[in-house]
VEXROPA-363218 format. One line per 2 residues: number of its first residue (from 1); their letters; for each residue x, y, z of C-alpha. Coordinates in steps of 0.25 Angstrom, whole numbers, plus 5000, padded with zeros to 4 digits. Example, Ala and Ser with C-alpha at 12.3 -4.5 7.8 and 13.67 -1.06 7.14 Angstrom:
BEGIN
1	AS	5049,4982,5031 ~ 5055,4996,5029
//
This chain:
BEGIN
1	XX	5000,5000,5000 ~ 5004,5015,4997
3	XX	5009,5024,5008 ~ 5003,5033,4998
5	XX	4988,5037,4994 ~ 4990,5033,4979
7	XX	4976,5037,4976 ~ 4983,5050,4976
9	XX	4992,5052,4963 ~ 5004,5063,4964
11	XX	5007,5074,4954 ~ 5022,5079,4953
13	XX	5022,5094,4948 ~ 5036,5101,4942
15	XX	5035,5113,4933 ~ 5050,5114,4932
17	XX	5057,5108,4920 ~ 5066,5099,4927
19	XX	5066,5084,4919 ~ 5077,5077,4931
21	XX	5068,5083,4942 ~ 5070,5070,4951
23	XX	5062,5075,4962 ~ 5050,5073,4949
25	XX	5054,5057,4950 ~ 5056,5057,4965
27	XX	5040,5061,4967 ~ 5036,5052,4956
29	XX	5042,5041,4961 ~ 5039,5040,4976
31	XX	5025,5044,4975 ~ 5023,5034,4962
33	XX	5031,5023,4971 ~ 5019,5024,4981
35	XX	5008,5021,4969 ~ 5005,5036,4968
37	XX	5002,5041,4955 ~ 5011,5050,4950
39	XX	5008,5062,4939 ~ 5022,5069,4935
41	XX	5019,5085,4930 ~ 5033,5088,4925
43	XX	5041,5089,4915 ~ 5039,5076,4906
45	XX	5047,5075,4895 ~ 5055,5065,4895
47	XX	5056,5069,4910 ~ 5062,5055,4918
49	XX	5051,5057,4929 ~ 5040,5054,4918
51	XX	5048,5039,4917 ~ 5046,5036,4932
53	XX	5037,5022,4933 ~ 5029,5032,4944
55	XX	5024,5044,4936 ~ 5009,5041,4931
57	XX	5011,5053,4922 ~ 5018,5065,4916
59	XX	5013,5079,4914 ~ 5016,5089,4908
61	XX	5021,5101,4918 ~ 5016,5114,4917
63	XX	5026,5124,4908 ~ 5038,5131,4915
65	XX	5033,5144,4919 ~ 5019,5139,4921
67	XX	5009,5147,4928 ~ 5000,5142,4941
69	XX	4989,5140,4932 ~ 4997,5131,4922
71	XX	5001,5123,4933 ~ 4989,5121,4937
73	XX	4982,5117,4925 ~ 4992,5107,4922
75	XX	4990,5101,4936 ~ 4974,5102,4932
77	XX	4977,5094,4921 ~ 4986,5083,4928
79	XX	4975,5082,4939 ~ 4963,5081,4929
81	XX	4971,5068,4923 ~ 4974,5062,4937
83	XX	4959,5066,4941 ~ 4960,5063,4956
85	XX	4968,5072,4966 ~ 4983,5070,4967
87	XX	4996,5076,4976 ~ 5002,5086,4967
89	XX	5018,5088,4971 ~ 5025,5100,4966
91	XX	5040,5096,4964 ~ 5046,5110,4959
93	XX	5045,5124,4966 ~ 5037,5129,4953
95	XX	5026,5118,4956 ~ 5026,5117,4971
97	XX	5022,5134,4969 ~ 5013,5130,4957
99	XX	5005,5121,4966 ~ 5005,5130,4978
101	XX	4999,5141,4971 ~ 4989,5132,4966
103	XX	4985,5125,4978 ~ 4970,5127,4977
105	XX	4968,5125,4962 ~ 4975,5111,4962
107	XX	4966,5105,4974 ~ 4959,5096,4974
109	XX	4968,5089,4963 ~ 4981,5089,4970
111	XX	4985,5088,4984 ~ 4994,5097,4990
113	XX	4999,5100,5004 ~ 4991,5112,5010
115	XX	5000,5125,5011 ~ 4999,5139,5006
117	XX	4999,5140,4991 ~ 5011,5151,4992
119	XX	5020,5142,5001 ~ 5028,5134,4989
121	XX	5030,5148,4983 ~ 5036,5155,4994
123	XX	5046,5145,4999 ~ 5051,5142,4984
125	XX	5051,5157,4982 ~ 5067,5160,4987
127	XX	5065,5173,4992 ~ 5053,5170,5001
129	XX	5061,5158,5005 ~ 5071,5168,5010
131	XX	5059,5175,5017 ~ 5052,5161,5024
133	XX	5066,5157,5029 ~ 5068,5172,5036
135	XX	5054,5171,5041 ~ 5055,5155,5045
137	XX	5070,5156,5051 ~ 5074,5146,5042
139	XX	5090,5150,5037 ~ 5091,5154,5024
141	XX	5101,5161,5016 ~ 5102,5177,5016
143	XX	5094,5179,5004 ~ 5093,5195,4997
145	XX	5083,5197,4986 ~ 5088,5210,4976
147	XX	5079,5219,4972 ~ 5091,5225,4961
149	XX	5105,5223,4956 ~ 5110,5232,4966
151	XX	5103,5225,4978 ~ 5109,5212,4971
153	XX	5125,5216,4973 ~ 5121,5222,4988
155	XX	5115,5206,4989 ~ 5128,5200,4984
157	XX	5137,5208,4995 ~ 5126,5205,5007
159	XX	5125,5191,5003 ~ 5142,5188,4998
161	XX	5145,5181,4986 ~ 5142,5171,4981
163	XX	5127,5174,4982 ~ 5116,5162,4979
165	XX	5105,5169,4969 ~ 5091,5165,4969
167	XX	5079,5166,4962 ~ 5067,5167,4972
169	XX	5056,5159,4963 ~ 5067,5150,4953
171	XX	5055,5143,4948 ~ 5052,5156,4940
173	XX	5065,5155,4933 ~ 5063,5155,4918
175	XX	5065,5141,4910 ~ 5078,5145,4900
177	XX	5083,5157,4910 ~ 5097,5152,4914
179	XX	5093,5157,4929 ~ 5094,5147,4940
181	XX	5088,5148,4953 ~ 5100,5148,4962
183	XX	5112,5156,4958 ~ 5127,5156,4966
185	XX	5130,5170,4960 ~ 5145,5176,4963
187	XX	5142,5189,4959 ~ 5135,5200,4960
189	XX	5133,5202,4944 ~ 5130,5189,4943
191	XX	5119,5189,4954 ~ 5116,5205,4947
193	XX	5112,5197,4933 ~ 5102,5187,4940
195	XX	5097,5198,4946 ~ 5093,5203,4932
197	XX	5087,5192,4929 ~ 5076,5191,4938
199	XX	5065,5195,4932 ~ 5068,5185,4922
201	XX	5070,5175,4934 ~ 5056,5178,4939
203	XX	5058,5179,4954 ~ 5067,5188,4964
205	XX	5083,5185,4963 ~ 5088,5182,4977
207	XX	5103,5181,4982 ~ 5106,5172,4993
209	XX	5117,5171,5003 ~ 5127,5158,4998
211	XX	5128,5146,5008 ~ 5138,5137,5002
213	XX	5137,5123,5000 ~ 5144,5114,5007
215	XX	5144,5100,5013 ~ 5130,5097,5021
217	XX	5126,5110,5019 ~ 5115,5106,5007
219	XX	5101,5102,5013 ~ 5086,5099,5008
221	XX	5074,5094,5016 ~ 5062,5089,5010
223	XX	5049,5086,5017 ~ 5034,5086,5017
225	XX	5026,5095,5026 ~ 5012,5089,5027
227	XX	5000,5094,5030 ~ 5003,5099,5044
229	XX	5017,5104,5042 ~ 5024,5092,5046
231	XX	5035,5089,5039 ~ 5035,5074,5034
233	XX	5046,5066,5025 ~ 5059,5073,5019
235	XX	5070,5077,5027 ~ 5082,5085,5025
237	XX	5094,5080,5015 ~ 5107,5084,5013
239	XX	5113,5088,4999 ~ 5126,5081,4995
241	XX	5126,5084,4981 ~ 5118,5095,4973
243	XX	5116,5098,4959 ~ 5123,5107,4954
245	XX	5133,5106,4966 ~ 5131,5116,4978
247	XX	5115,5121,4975 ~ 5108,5111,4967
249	XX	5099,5101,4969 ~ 5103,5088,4977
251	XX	5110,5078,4969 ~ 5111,5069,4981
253	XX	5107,5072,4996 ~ 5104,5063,5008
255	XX	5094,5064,5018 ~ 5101,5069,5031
257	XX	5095,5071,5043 ~ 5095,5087,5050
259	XX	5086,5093,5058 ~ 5090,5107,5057
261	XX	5086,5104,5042 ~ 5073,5098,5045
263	XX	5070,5109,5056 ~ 5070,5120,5046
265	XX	5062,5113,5035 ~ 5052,5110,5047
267	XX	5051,5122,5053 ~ 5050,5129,5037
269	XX	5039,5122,5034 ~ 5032,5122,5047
271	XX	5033,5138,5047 ~ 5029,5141,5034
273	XX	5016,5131,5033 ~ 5023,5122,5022
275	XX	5015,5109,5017 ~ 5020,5099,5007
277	XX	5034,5095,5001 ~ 5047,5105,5005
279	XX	5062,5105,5000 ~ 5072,5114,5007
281	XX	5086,5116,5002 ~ 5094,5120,5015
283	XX	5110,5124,5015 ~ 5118,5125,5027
285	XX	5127,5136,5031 ~ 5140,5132,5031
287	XX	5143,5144,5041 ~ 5130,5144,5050
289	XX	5127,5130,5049 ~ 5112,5133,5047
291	XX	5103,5127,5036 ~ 5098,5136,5026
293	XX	5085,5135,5017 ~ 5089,5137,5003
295	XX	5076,5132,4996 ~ 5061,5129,5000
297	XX	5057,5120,4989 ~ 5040,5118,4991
299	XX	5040,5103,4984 ~ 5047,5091,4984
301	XX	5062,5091,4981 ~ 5070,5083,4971
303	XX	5076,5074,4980 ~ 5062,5072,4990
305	XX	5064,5057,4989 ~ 5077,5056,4998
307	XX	5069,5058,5008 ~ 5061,5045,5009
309	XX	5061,5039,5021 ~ 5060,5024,5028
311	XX	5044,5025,5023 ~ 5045,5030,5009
313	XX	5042,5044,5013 ~ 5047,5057,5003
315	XX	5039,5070,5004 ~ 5032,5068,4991
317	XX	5026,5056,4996 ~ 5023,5064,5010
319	XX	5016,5074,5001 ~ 5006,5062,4994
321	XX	5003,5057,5008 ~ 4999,5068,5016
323	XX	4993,5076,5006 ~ 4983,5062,5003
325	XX	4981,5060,5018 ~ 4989,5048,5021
327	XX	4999,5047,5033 ~ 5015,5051,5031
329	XX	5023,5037,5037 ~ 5034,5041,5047
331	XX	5047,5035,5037 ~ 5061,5038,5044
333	XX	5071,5047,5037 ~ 5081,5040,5031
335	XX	5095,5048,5031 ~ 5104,5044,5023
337	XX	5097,5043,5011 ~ 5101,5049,4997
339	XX	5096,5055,4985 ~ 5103,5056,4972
341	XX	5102,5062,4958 ~ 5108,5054,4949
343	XX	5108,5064,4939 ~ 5116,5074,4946
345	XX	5124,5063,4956 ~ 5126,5050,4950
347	XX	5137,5047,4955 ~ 5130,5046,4971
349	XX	5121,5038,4965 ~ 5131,5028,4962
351	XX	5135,5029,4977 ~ 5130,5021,4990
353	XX	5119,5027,4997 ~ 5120,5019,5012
355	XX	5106,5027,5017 ~ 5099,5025,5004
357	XX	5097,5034,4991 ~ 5085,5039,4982
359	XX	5090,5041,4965 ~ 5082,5053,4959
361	XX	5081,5045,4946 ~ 5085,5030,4948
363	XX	5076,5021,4955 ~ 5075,5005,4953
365	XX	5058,5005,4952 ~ 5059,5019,4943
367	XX	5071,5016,4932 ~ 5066,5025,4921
369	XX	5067,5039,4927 ~ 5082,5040,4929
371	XX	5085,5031,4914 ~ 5076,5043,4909
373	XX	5083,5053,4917 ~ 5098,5049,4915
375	XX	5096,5049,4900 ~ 5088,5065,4901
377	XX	5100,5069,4909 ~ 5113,5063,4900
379	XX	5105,5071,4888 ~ 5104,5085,4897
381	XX	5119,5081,4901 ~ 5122,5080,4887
383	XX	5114,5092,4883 ~ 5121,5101,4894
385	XX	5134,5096,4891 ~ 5133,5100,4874
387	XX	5125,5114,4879 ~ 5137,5117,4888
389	XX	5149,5113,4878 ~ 5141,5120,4867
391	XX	5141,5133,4875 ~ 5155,5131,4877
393	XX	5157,5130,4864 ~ 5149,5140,4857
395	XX	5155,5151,4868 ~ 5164,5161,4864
397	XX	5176,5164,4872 ~ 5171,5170,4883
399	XX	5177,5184,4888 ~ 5181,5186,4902
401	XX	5172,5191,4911 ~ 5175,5193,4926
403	XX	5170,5183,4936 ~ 5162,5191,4945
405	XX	5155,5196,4933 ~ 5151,5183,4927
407	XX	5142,5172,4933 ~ 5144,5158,4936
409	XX	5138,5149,4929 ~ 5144,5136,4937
411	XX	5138,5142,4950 ~ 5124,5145,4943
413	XX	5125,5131,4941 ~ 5128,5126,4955
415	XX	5119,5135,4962 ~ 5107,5131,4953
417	X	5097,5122,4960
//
């Protein structure tokens, strides 16, 4: 018998473009593991997610840029098709906002944890972040919002360099742009040109004070707060590798037990009313020792199924129980335990894993997803590689330029998440 109702089916929602989104897979698969039945509203072509043995269906996502109301009706439509009521989990920022603004129009054909509909978009929203944090007493970097050029180089000085630069809604970011949402900048002209840029960009340009990486300093925690605010499943994790190196997303992490971690994600949700699925991204102060909140991300993370305890239970899972009346089991932790991208870290997941370890894409009872992925991900390999070497051939010798005055392009790339 099913620990879960799976009279109940599950929609997974992601307006990004993102075809190796494993978090996509992750929900698929433990909710389809449990006989519920699973609708996918993503990208579909081609995507690996649609191979999975556990999706009943692919469906076309609503365009990039989409407004509430084209979400909607494409959500109207999946609904009509399924014709019975089902748990609807956003798993992007852009969605998990869509949602929340929609609450009222999408009952009573989706579940969804009862909250107010501006929640998702205040704690995603960077600059309001900075503001909840303040309020809430939770550490978080000194953050400055400039209102001009000029008020961006007296930021820089304030701040020091490096300086971490931030678009406050990065969901808004234009398809094509170049823009990333998390910049290192080294200078004052190059934080100057973003600056520039932000009307493009769609949202406020905030600059943040650098805590460097280091060992154990990288930590997420992911969990479920259910309809009394109680905190179920999840737990905090430790990032031992990102992608790229130093600020992106967890190529491998572990589940590691710390309850100064867990206390503020607690007390976060607890203060601000919070229901549903939650990922934090937290840096330690190499200096102070405290733990900062970097990010509050209002859905399910990518790598939600390290956390599966001794009964089975991840927060997506926690999500279709409580939200269809049925009791949450009391699993045990289980620390030790890895996740891996095999993608961005094959190499660890070649290695021994003595407290157990989840694949993003391989798994023994779903084989397809990760054939289908490695082949998409030698031809974007491929095609990256004869991109870069045709720009590198096709340049014309560049002029000198000094380095204070020019941005760096590595650093874009390692600060972007």
């Amino acid at each position: 018998m099913s620990l879960l109702d799976i009279r109940v089916p599950a929609v997974l929602l992601r307006i990004d473009r993102n075809p190796f989104h494993h978090g996509t897979l992750g929900a698929a698969r433990s909710l389809g593991r449990s006989g519920v039945e699973v609708h996918v509203v993503a990208d579909s072509a081609g995507s690996p997610v649609g191979a999975s043995r556990y999706v009943r269906q692919m469906h076309p996502p609503p365009l990039p840029g989409a407004s509430p109301d084209d979400v909607l009706a494409v959500l109207r439509r999946v609904a009509d098709g399924i014709a019975r009521p089902a748990v609807l989990v956003p798993l992007d920022d852009a969605s998990a906002i869509a949602v929340g603004r929609m609450r009222d129009e999408l009952a009573p054909s989706y579940l969804l944890p009862s909250m107010p509909g501006s929640l998702a978009e205040r704690v995603a929203d960077k600059a309001e972040l900075a503001a909840v944090c303040a309020s809430t007493d939770v550490p978080h970097p000194t953050t400055l919002i400039p209102d001009s050029p000029a008020e961006v180089a007296d930021a820089m000085r304030r701040l020091g360099l490096p300086v971490v630069a931030k678009w406050s809604r990065p969901w808004l970011l234009p398809a094509g742009s170049g823009l990333r949402s998390t910049v290192l900048v080294r200078s004052v002209q190059q934080a100057r040109e973003l600056f520039l840029r932000t009307e493009e960009a769609g949202s406020r340009l905030l600059l943040q004070a650098y805590l460097p990486p280091g060992p154990d300093r990288d930590w997420f925690f992911h969990g479920y707060a259910d309809h009394s605010g109680t905190v179920r499943a999840g737990g905090p994790g430790r990032k031992q590798l990102a992608w790229p190196r130093g600020a992106g997303l967890t190529a491998v992490g572990c589940w590691t037990p710390n309850t100064q971690v867990q206390a503020l994600a607690e007390r976060l949700t607890d203060e601000l009313g919070y229901r549903g699925i939650f990922d934090l991204d937290f840096r330690r102060c190499g200096a102070t020792g405290r733990y900062h909140l970097l990010d509050f991300n209002p859905r399910a993370g990518a790598q939600f199924r390290l956390f599966a305890d001794s009964a089975g239970l991840d927060v997506v899972r926690a999500m279709h129980l409580d939200l269809t009346g049925r009791p949450l089991p009391d699993g045990l932790p289980m620390p030790g335990r890895a996740f891996v991208v095999e993608n961005y870290a094959p190499l660890a997941a070649l290695r021994a894993a003595p407290g157990g370890r989840e694949l993003a894409w391989y798994a023994s009872d779903d084989r397809s997803p990760g054939r289908v992925m490695w082949a998409q991900w030698c031809r974007h390999v491929s095609r990256r590689l004869r991109e870069r070497l045709g720009t590198t051939t096709a340049a014309p010798t560049p002029r000198l330029i000094p380095r204070a005055a020019s941005p760096s392009l590595t650093d874009n790339e390692k600060a972007s998440s």
